[in-house]
C-alpha positions in Angstrom: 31.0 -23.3 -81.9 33.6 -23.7 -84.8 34.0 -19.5 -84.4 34.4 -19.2 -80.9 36.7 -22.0 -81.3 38.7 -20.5 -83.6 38.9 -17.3 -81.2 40.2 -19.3 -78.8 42.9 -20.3 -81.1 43.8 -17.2 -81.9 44.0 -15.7 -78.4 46.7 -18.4 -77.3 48.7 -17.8 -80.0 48.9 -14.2 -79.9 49.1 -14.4 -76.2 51.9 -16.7 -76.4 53.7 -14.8 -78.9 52.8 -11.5 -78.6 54.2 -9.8 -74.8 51.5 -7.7 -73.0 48.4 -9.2 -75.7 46.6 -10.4 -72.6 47.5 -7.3 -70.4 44.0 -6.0 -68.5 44.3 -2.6 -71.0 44.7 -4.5 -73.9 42.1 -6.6 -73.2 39.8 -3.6 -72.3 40.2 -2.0 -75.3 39.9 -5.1 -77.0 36.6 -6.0 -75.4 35.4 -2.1 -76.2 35.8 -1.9 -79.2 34.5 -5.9 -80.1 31.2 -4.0 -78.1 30.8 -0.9 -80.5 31.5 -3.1 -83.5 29.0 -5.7 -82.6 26.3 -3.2 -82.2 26.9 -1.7 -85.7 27.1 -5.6 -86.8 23.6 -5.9 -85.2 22.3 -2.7 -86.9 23.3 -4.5 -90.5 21.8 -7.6 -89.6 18.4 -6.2 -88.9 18.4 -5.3 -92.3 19.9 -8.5 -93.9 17.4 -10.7 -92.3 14.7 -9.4 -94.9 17.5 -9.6 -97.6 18.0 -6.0 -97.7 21.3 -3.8 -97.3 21.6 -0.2 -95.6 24.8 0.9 -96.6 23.7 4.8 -94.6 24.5 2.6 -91.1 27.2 5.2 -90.4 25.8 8.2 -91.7 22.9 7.5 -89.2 25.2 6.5 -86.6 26.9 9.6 -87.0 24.0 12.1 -87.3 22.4 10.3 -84.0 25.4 11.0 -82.2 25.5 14.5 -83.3 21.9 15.3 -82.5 23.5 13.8 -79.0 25.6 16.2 -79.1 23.6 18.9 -80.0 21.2 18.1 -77.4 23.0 17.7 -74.5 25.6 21.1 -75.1 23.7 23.2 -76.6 20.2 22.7 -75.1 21.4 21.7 -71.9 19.2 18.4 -71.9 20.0 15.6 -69.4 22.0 12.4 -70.4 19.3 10.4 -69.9 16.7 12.3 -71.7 18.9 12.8 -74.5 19.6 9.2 -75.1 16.2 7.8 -76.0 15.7 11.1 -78.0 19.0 10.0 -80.6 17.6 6.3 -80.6 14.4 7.6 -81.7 15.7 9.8 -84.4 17.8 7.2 -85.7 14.5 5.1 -85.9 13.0 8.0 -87.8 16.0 8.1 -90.5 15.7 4.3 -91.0 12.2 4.6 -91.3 13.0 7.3 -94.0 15.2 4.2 -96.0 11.9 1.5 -95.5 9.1 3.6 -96.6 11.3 4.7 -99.6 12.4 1.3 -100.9 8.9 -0.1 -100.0 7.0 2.6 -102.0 10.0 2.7 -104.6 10.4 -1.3 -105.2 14.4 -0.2 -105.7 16.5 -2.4 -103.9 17.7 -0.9 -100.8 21.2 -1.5 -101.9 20.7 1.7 -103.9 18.1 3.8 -101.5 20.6 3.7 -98.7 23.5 4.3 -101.0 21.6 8.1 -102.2 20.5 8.6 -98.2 24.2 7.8 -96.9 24.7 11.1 -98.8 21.8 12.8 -98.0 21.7 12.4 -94.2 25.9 13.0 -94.0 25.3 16.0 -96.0 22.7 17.3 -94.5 24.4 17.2 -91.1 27.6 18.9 -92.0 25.2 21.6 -93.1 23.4 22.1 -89.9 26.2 21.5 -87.7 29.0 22.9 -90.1 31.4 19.7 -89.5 31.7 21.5 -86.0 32.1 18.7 -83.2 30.4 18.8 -80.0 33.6 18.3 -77.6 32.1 19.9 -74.2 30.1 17.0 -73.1 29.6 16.3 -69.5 32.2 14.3 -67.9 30.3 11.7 -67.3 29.7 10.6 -70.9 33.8 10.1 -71.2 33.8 8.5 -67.8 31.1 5.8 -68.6 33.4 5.2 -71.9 36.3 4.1 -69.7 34.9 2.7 -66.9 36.2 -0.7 -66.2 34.8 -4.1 -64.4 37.3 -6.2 -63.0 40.1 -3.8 -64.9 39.1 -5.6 -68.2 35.8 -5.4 -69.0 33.9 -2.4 -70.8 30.6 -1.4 -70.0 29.7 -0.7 -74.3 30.8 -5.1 -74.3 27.8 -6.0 -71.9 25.5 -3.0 -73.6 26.0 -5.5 -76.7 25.6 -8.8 -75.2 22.3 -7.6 -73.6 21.5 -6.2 -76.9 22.1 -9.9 -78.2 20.5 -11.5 -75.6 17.2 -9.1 -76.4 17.2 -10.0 -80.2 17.7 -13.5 -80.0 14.7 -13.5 -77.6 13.0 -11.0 -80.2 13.5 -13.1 -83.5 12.3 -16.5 -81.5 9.8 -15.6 -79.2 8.0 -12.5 -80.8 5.8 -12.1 -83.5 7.4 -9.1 -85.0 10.7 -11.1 -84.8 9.4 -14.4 -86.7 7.3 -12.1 -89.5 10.8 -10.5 -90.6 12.4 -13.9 -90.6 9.4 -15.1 -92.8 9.6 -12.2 -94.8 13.2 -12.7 -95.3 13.1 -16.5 -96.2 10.0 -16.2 -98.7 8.6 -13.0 -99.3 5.9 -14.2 -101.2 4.9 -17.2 -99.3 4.6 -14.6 -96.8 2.3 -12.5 -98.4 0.1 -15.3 -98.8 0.1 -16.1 -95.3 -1.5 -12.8 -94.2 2.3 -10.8 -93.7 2.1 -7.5 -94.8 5.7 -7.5 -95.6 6.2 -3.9 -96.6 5.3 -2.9 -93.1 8.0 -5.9 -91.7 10.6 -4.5 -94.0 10.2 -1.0 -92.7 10.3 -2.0 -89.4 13.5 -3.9 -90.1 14.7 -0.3 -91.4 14.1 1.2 -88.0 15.2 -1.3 -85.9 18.3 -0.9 -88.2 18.6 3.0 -87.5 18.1 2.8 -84.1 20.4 0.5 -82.9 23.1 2.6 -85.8 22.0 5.1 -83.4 23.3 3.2 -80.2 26.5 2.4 -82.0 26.7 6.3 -82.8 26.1 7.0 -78.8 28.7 4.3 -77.8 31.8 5.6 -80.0 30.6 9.2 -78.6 31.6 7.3 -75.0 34.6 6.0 -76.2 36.0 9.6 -77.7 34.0 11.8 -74.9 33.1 14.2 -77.9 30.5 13.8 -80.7 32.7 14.4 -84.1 31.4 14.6 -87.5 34.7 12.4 -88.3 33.8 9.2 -86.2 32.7 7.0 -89.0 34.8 8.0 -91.9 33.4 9.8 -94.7 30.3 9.5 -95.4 30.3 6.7 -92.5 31.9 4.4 -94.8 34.4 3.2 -92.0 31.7 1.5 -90.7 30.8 -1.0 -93.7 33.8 -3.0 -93.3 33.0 -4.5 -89.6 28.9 -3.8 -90.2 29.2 -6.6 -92.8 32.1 -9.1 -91.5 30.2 -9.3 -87.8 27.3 -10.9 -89.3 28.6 -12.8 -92.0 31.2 -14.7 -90.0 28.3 -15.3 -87.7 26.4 -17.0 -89.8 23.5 -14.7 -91.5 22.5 -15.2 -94.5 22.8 -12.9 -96.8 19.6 -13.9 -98.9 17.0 -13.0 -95.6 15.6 -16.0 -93.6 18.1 -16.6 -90.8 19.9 -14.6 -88.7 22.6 -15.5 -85.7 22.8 -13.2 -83.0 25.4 -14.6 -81.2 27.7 -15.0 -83.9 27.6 -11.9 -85.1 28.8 -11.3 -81.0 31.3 -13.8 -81.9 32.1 -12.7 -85.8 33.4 -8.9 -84.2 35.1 -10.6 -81.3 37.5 -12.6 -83.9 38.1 -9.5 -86.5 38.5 -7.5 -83.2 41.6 -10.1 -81.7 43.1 -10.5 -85.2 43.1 -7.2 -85.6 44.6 -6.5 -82.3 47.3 -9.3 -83.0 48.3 -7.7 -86.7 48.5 -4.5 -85.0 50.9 -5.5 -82.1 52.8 -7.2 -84.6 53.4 -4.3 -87.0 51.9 -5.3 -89.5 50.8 -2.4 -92.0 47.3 -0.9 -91.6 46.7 -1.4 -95.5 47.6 -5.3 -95.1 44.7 -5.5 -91.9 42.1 -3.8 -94.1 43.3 -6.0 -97.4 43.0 -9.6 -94.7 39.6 -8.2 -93.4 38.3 -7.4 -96.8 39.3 -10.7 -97.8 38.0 -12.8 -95.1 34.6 -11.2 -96.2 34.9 -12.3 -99.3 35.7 -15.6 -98.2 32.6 -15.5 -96.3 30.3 -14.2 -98.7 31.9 -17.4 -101.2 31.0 -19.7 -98.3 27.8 -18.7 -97.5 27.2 -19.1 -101.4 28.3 -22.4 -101.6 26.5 -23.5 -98.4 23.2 -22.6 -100.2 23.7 -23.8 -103.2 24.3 -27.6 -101.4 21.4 -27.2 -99.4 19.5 -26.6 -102.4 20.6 -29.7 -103.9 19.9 -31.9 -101.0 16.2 -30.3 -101.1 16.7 -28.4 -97.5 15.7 -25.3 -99.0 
C-alpha cells in the first residue's frame, strides 16, 4: 500500500510539473516498458524465493530471444509455434544453473555469474552477434499496439503473469515447497521436501519467464539483437533486483510479493521517466536507482533483524 502510495505521489508531481508527463504516448511507453521490466523482476524473484541469485537473467533472456529469432527467419516457423519453443529453452538454460549449483553446493551467486558468460558467449558464436531484424510484421505490430491509446499489451502480459504466480505460490504445492525451502531449508528437508529438486525448479521457472522478458523487448524493437540487454545481459540486473526488492521479497528465501514487485517496476519506471523529462543526466538516474537498491537491501536488513528480536522469526 505504502508503494503504490508513493507512485501516486510521484505521478501528481511530475504531472503537475512536468508538461506532456501524462500525455497517452508517454504513458504508453511508460506502462511498456514498467511491463518488460516487471517480467525480468519476476524471473529474479523466482530465484530469490529459495535465497538464491541468477545473475545469467539477461544472458538467457537474450539467447531465448535469439533462438526467437532464429526460428522464426531462418526456419520459417510460425509465431505461435516459436514462442513456446524460446520459453522452453529458456527453462532448459535455467535448469542448466539448478542442477549445477545443486550437484555443486556453490552458491548460485557464482554458478550464474560463470554461465552469464557461458550462454552470452556461446550465442555470439553461433549467431556471430548477427541480429535477426526480418521478423514478420506482426511481432513489431503487437509491440505497439495500444488499448485505450495508453495501454501496452507487454503491461497486461505481466499483470496476468502476477496474477498466475500469486495464485501459484498460495494455492499450489510446487509454489508453497519453494517458499518452505526458501524460509528453512532444513526444516524442509525434514518434512519430506526434496529441496534440491524445488531449487531447480525455481531455476527454470527463473529461465523461462527471462525467456518471456527476452520475447517482449524482441516486440518492443521488432528485431531480435544480440545488444538488447547490454553486455553480457548486465543491463538487466539493475531493474531484475530493484522490482522485487522495493516489492517486498526477501532476500534470505521464504517470502515473496508478487504484486509489489508489479508495483516496485512501476515506481523505478515513473521516476525514471520524470528524471528523464527533466534532463537530468543518465549517469545521475543510474547513480539514484543504484542507490535506492541499496537503501532497500539496508531496509530489508534491518526489518529482519527486528523481527528476529521480537521472536517473529
Amino acid at each position: 500500500f505504502g508503494l503504490a502510495m508513493l507512485i501516486a505521489v510521484t505521478l501528481l508531481v511530475f504531472s503537475l510539473t512536468l508538461d506532456g508527463f501524462t500525455s497517452p504516448f508517454s504513458l504508453f511507453t511508460i506502462g511498456r516498458q514498467v511491463g518488460i521490466d516487471t517480467m525480468i523482476g519476476l524471473a529474479m524473484m523466482a530465484v530469490i524465493v529459495t535465497g538464491g541469485l541468477d545473475l545469467s537473467i539477461g544472458a538467457i533472456g537474450v539467447c531465448c530471444a535469439m533462438a526467437f529469432g532464429w526460428l522464426v527467419q531462418i526456419l520459417g516457423l510460425p509465431i505461435l509455434l516459436a514462442i513456446p519453443f524460446a520459453v522452453v529453452f529458456g527453462a532448459s538454460l535455467g535448469f542448466i544453473n539448478g542442477f549445477t549449483v545443486v550437484k555443486s553446493g556453490v552458491h548460485s551467486f557464482i554458478i550464474t555469474l560463470a554461465t552469464m558468460s557461458i550462454f552470452f558467449g556461446v550465442m555470439i558464436f553461433l549467431t556471430k552477434a548477427n541480429a535477426y531484424n526480418g521478423l514478420p510484421p506482426e511481432v513489431q505490430a503487437f509491440g505497439k499496439m495500444k488499448f485505450f491509446k495508453t495501454i501496452s499489451p507487454l503491461l497486461l502480459i505481466s499483470i496476468v503473469m502476477c496474477l498466475f504466480l500469486a495464485v501459484f505460490y498460495k494455492m499450489t504445492t510446487l509454489g508453497r515447497q519453494m517458499l518452505a525451502a526458501g524460509a528453512n531449508p532444513r526444516a524442509a528437508e525434514l518434512s519430506g521436501i526434496r529441496t534440491g529438486r524445488v531449487i531447480m525448479a525455481c531455476h527454470m521457472l527463473t529461465g523461462a519467464l527471462a525467456a518471456i522478458a527476452g520475447l517482449m523487448v524482441t516486440a518492443r524493437t521488432g528485431a531480435s539483437v544480440p545488444s538488447m540487454a547490454g553486455h553480457l545481459g548486465q543491463d538487466w540486473l539493475l531493474p531484475a533486483f530493484l522490482a522485487p526488492v522495493l516489492g517486498g521479497t526477501l532476500l534470505s528465501g521464504g517470502r515473496v510479493s508478487v504484486i509489489g514487485t508489479l508495483l516496485g517496476a512501476g515506481f523505478v519506471n515513473v521516476m525514471t521517466s520524470g528524471l528523464l523529462l527533466m534532463r537530468v543526466g543518465e549517469f545521475w538516474i543510474l547513480a539514484s536507482l543504484g542507490a535506492m537498491l541499496l537503501v532497500a537491501v539496508l531496509v530489508d536488513r534491518a526489518r529482519q533483524q527486528f523481527l528476529k528480536t521480537k521472536g517473529m522469526i
